[in-house]
C-alpha positions in Angstrom: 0.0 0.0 0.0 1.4 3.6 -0.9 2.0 6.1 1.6 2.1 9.7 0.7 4.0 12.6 2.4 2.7 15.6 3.9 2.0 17.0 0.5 -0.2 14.3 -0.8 2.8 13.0 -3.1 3.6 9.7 -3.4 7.0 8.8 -3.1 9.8 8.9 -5.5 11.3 5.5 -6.6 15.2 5.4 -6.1 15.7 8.0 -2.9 18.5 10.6 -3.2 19.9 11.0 -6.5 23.5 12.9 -6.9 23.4 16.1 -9.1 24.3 15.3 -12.4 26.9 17.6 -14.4 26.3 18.3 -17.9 29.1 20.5 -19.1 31.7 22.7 -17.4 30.9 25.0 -14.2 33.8 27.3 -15.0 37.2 27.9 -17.1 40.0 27.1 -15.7 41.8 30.6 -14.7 45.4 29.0 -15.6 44.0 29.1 -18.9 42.6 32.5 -19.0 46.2 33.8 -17.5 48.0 32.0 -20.0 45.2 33.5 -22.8 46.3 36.8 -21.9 50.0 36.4 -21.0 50.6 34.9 -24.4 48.7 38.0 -26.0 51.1 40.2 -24.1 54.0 38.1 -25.0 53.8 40.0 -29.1 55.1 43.1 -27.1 56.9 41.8 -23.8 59.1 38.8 -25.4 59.7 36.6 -22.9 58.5 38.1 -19.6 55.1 37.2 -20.2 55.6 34.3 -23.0 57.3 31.6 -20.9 54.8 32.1 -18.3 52.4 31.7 -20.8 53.6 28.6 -21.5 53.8 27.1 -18.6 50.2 28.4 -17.0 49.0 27.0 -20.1 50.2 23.8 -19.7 49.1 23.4 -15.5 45.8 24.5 -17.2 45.7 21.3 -19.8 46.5 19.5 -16.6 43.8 20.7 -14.3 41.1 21.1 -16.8 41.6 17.1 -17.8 41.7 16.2 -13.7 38.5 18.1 -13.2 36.3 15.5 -14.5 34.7 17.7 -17.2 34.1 20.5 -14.6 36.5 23.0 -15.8 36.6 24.2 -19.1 39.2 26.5 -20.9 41.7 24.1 -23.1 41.1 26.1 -25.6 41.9 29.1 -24.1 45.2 27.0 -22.8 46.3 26.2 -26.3 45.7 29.7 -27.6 47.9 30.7 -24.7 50.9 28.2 -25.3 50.9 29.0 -29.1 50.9 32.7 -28.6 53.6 32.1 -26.2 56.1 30.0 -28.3 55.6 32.7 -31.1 55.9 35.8 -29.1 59.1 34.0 -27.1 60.6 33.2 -30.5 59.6 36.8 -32.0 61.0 38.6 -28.9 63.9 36.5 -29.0 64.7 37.1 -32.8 64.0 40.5 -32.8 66.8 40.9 -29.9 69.0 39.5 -31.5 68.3 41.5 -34.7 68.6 44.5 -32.6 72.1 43.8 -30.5 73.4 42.6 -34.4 72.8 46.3 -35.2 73.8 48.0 -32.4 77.2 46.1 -32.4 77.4 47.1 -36.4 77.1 50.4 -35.7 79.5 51.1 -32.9 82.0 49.0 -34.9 81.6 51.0 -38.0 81.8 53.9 -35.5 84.6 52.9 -34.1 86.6 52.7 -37.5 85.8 55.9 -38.7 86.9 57.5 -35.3 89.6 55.6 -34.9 91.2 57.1 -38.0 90.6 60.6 -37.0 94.3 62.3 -36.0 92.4 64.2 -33.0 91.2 61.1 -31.3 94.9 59.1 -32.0 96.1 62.0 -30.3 94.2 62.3 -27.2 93.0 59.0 -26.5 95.4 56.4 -28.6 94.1 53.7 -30.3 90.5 52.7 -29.5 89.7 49.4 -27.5 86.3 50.2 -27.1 83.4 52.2 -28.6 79.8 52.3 -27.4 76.7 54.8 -27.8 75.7 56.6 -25.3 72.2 56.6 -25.5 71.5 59.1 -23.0 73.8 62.1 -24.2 73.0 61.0 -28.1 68.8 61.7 -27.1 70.0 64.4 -25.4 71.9 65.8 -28.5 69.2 65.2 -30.7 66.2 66.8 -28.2 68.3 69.9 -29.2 68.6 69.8 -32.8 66.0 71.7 -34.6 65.9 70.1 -38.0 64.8 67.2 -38.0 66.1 65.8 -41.1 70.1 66.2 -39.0 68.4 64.5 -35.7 69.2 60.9 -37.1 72.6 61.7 -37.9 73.4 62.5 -34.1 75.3 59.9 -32.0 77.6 60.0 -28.7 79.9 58.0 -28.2 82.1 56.4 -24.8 85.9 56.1 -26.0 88.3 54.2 -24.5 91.7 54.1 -26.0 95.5 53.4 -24.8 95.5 57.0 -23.5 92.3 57.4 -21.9 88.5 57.8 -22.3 86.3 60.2 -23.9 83.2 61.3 -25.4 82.5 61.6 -28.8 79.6 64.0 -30.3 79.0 63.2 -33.7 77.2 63.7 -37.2 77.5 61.2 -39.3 76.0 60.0 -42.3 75.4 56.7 -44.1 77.5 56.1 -47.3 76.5 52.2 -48.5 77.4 49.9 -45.7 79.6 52.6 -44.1 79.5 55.6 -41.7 80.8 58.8 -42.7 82.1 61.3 -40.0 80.6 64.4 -40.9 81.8 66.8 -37.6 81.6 66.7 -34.1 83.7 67.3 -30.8 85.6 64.9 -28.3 85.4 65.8 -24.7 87.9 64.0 -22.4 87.4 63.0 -18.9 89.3 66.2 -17.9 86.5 68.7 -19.3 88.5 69.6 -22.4 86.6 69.6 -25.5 87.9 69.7 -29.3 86.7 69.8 -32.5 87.0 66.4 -34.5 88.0 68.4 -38.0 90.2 70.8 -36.7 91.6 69.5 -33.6 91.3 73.0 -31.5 89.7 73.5 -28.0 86.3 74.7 -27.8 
């Protein structure tokens, strides 16, 4: 004989039943983390792609432990590809960029090094680097802009001493073309490059 509860319903064959899960409850946040790290990795290189990376894969790994609870692989591959490509961009374009810098001062350092008033202040050169500070500097004060590219400072160091080097110089082919400028030694002393007297 049925009994009925205080409702007036008759009771429900099988008792309890567990709630049943029929897609994901949320995305995994590794996944959205390594979604938008990777994105940032086209500008930031590294600093954001191998974390991207690596969030993206702990992502794969939660999302496939969570029974089909989390979601977000998608987002996790996304993540790890824009990664590897923003790494390897970042990475490539570095390297592009020191090859360039390290051109120029050595071209630089040719052209200066056969200039009679830097043999006879600072000796040969050993070492020739822009400064990047003073060379900014020296170009925030040009007016025309079409001379502002053709601005550099350079750190000397030679088998006499150090200096600076202020410089215009143009690009002629694959070389660099001392135009004018002034040396400045570690003493104060300036002199012009062409003519060799004290300013």
């Amino acid at each position: 004989m049925a009994t009925y509860d205080d409702y007036g319903q008759p009771p429900q064959p099988g008792g309890y039943q567990e709630p049943q899960y029929h897609g994901p409850v949320g995305s995994s946040g590794k996944a959205v983390g390594s979604l938008i790290l990777g994105l940032l990795s086209f500008c930031l290189c590294c600093f954001t792609g191998v974390p991207a990376i690596i969030l993206g894969f702990m992502g794969l790994g939660d999302i496939r432990r969570s029974g089909g609870r989390l979601g977000g692989s998608g987002m996790a591959v996304i993540g790890i590809g824009t990664g590897l490509l923003g790494t390897f961009c970042g990475v490539g374009c570095l390297g592009l960029g020191w090859f360039g810098i390290n051109m120029l001062n050595e071209m630089a350092k040719a052209e200066l090094n056969n200039n009679p008033v830097v043999q006879e202040h600072l000796g040969e050169l050993t070492s020739c680097s822009i400064n990047w500070t003073d060379t900014m500097e020296e170009r925030e004060r040009e007016k025309d802009p079409k001379r502002q590219n053709e601005l550099w400072s350079f750190d000397l160091e030679g088998s006499k001493g150090e200096g600076l080097a202020r410089v215009r110089m143009e690009q002629q082919g694959n070389n660099f073309v001392l135009r004018d400028g002034t040396l400045e030694l570690k003493d104060g002393r300036v002199f012009d490059l062409k003519t060799g007297q004290p300013r």
